[in-house]
C-alpha positions as CSV (number, residue, x, y, z in Angstrom):
1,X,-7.0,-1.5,16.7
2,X,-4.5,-1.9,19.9
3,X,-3.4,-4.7,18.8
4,X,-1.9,-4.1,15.6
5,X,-0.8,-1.1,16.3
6,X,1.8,-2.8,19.1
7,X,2.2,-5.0,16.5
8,X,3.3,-2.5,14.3
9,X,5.6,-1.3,16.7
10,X,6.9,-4.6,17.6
11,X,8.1,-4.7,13.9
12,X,9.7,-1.3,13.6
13,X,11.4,-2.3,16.8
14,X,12.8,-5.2,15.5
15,X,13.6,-3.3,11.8
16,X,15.4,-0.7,13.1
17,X,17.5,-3.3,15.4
18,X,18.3,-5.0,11.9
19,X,19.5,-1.5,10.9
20,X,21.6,-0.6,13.9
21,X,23.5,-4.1,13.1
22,X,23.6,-2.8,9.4
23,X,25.6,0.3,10.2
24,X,27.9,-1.8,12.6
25,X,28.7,-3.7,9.6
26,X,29.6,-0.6,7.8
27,X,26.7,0.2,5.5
28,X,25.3,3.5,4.5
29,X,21.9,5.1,5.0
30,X,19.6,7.1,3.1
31,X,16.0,8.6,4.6
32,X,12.7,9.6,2.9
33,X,9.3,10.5,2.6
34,X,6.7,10.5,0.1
35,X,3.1,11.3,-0.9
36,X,1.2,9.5,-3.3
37,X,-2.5,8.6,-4.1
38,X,-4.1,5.1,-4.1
39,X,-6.7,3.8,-6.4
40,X,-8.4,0.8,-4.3
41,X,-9.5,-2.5,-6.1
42,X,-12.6,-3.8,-3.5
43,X,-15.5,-5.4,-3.5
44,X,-17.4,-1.9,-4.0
45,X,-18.0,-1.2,-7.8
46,X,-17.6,-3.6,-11.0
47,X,-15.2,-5.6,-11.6
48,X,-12.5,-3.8,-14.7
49,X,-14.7,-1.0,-14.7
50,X,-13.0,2.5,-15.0
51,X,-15.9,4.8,-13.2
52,X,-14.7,2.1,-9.8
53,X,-11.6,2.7,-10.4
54,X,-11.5,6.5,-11.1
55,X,-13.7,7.3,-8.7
56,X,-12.0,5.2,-5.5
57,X,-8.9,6.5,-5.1
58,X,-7.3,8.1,-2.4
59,X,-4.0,9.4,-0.6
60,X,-1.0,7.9,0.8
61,X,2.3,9.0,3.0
62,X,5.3,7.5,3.7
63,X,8.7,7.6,5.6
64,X,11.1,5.2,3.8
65,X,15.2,4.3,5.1
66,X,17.5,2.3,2.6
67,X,20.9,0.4,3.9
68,X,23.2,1.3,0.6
69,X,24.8,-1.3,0.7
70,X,27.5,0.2,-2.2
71,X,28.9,2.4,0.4
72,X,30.6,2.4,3.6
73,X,30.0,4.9,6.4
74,X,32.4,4.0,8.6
75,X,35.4,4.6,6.1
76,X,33.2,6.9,3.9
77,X,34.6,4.5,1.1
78,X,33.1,2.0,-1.3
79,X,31.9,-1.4,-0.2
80,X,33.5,-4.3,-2.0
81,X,32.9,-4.4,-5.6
82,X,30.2,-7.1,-5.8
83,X,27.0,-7.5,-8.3
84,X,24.5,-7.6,-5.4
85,X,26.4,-4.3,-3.4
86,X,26.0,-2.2,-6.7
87,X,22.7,-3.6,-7.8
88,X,20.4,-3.6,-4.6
89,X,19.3,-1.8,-1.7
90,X,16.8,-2.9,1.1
91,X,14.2,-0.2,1.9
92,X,12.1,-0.7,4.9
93,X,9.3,1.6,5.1
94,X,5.8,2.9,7.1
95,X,3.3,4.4,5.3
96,X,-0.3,5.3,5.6
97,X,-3.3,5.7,3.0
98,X,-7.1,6.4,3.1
99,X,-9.5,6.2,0.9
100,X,-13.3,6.8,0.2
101,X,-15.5,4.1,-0.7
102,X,-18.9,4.2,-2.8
103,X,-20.6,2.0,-5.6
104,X,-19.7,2.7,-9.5
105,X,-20.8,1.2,-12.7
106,X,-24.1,-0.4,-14.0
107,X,-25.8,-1.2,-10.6
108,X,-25.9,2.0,-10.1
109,X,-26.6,3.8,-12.7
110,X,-29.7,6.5,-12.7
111,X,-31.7,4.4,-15.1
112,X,-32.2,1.6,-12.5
113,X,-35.0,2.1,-10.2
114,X,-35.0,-0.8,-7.8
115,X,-34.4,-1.0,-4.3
116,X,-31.1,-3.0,-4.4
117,X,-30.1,-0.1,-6.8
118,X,-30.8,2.3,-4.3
119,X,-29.4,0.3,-1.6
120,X,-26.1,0.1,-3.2
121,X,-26.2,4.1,-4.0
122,X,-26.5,4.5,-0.1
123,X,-24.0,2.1,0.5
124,X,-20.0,3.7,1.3
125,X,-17.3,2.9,3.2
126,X,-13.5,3.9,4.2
127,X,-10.3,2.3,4.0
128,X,-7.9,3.1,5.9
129,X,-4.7,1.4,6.4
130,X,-0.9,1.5,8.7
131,X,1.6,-0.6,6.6
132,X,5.0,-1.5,7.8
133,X,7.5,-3.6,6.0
134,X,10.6,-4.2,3.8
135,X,11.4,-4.5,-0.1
136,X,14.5,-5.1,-1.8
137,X,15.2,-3.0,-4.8
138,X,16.8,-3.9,-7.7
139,X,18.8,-1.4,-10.1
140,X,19.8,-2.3,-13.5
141,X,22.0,0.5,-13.3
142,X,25.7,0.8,-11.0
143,X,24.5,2.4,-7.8
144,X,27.8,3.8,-7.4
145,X,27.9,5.3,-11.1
146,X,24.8,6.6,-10.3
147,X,25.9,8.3,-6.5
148,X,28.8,9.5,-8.4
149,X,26.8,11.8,-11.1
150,X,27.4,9.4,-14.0
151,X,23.6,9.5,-15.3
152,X,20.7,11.0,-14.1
153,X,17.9,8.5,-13.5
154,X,18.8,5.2,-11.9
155,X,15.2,2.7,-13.0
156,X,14.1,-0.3,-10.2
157,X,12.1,-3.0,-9.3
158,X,11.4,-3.9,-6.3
159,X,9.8,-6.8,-3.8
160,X,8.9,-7.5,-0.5
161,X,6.0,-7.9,2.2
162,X,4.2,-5.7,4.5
163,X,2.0,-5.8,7.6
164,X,-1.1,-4.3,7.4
165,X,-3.1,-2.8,10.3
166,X,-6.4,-1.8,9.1
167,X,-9.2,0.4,10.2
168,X,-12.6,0.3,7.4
169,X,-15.8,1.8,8.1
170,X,-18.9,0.8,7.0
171,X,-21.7,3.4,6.2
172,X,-25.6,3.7,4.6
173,X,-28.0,5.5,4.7
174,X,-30.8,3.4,3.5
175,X,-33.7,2.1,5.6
176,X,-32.7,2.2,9.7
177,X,-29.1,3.1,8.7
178,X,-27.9,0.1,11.1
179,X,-24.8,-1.8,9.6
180,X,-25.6,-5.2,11.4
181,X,-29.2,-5.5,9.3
182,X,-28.8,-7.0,6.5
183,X,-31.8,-5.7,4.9
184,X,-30.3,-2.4,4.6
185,X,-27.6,-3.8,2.1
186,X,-28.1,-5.2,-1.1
187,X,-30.2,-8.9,-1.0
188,X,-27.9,-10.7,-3.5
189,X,-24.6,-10.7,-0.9
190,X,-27.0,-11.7,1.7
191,X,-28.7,-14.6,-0.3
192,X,-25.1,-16.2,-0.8
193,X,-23.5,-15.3,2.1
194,X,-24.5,-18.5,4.5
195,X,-25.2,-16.6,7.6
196,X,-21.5,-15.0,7.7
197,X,-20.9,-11.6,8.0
198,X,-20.6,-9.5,4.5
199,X,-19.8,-5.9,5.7
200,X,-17.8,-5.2,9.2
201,X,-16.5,-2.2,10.5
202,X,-13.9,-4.2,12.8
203,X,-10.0,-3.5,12.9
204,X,-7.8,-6.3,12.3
205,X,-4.4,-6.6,10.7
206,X,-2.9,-9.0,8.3
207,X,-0.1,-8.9,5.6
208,X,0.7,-8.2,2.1
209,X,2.8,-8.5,-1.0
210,X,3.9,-5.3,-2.8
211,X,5.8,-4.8,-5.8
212,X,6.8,-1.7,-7.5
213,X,8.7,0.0,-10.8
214,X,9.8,3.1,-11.0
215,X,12.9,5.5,-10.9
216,X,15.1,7.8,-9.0
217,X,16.2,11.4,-10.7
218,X,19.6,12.7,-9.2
219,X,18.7,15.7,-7.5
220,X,22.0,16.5,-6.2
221,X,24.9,14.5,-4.9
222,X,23.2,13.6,-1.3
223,X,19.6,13.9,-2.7
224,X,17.5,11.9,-4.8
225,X,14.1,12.6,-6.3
226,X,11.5,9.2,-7.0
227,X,8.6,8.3,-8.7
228,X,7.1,4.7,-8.1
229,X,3.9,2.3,-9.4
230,X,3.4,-0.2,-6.9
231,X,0.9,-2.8,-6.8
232,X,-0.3,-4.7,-3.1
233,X,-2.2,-7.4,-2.6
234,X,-3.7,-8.3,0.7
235,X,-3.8,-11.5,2.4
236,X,-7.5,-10.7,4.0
237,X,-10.6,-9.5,2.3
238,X,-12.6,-6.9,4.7
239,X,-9.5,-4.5,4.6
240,X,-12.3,-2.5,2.4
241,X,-14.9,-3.3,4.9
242,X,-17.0,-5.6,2.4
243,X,-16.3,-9.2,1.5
244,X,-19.6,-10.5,-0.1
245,X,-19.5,-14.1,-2.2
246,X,-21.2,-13.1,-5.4
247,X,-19.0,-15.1,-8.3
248,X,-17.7,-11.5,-9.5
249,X,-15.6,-11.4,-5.9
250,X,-12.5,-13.3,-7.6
251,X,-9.9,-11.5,-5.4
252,X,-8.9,-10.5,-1.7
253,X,-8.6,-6.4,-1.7
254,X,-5.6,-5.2,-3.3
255,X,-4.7,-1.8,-4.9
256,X,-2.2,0.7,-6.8
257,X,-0.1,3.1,-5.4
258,X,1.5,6.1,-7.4
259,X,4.3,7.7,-5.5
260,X,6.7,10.7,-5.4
261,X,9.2,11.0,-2.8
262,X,12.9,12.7,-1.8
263,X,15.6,10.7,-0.7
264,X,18.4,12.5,1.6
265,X,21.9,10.4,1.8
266,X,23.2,10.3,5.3
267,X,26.8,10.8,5.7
């Protein structure tokens, strides 16, 4: 876990450079945080099957910095009047989330009686993941109409990438309760998996793609309120801690955030 974590620091190092050269240029600042939860798609459950995807969620927190680019702070005057300077801010952003893993759906269900059944009820994991990175948001809407009190909710989209440190663990209780034997796990990832690993409890990093919707309410003149869907996909498969090659294991790990946050502009 060392090493992405000086990874992770390596980037906000070299972010909040980019942002120090951003307020140079003359560029305005906003700060934030934000709670949300997190429903994880893995490779625990069934595929599209709502009892999985109710029952593993979890929470998320966040501190988020926008450059406005609409705004200048060193002549607390507007920017020049360009589409992109009133349509679209860059948010960088680290955020953490965490989220409790067990088995949902049909294999599981009390009727079943076998010992892959059982082995999969004993089966549970944690995800548990450091993300830093940067999106640029898109509003529909004049930024500056929307600083100045004009309407109320200002809608975006947004895009962008982050790095992902992650942490899983790997749990059962079934049999000697040792994750490295496989016959404590269920016998169809083992049959398919060629002698590679299917469940690992190791740290390792890697990156994503996020994309998000959602809106900002105009609290007062220097505040913001937010509310934001956002959708990641990972670019590594044992962020979850399982990666077993049965057909129905289509995807690498991804899940849905659902956020609120406050959003304080800096003079």
């Amino acid at each position: 876990m060392a090493l992405p974590i000086k990874k992770l620091f390596l980037l906000l190092a070299i972010l909040l450079s980019m942002q120090s050269v951003s307020a140079q240029l003359g560029f305005s600042h906003e700060i934030g945080a934000f709670v949300g939860a997190v429903a994880f798609q893995s490779d625990f459950g069934v595929r599209k099957d709502f009892e999985t995807n109710a029952g593993n969620t979890g929470v998320a927190l966040g501190i988020v910095h926008y450059i406005n680019f609409a705004y200048r702070a060193d002549c607390n005057c507007y920017s020049t009047d360009t589409y992109f300077n009133d349509h679209f801010k860059l948010r960088s952003e680290i955020s953490w989330n965490k989220t409790t893993l067990n088995h949902f759906g049909e294999w599981v269900d009390d009727s079943r009686t076998s010992e892959n059944a059982e082995r999969l009820r004993r089966h549970s994991g944690e995800s548990q993941n450091w993300d830093i990175g940067m999106q640029l948001e898109y509003f529909p809407r004049s930024i500056r109409a929307f600083s100045a009190g004009a309407y109320s909710f200002a809608p975006f989209a947004a895009l962008g990438a982050h790095y992902v440190a992650f942490n899983p663990s790997v749990e059962t209780t079934y049999g000697n309760g040792n994750i490295l034997d496989n016959n404590n796990f269920y016998s169809g990832w083992s049959d398919v998996a060629g002698g590679d690993p299917f469940v690992s409890d190791e740290s390792g990093s890697t990156w994503s793609v996020v994309a998000s919707i959602g809106t900002r309410y105009k609290l007062t003149i220097l505040s913001d309120l937010f509310v934001e869907l956002r959708w990641q996909y990972y670019f590594d498969d044992f962020v979850d801690g399982l990666n077993h090659k049965l057909p129905s294991n289509k995807n690498n790990d991804w899940n849905l955030w659902l956020n609120f946050g406050y959003i304080y502009y800096l003079d």
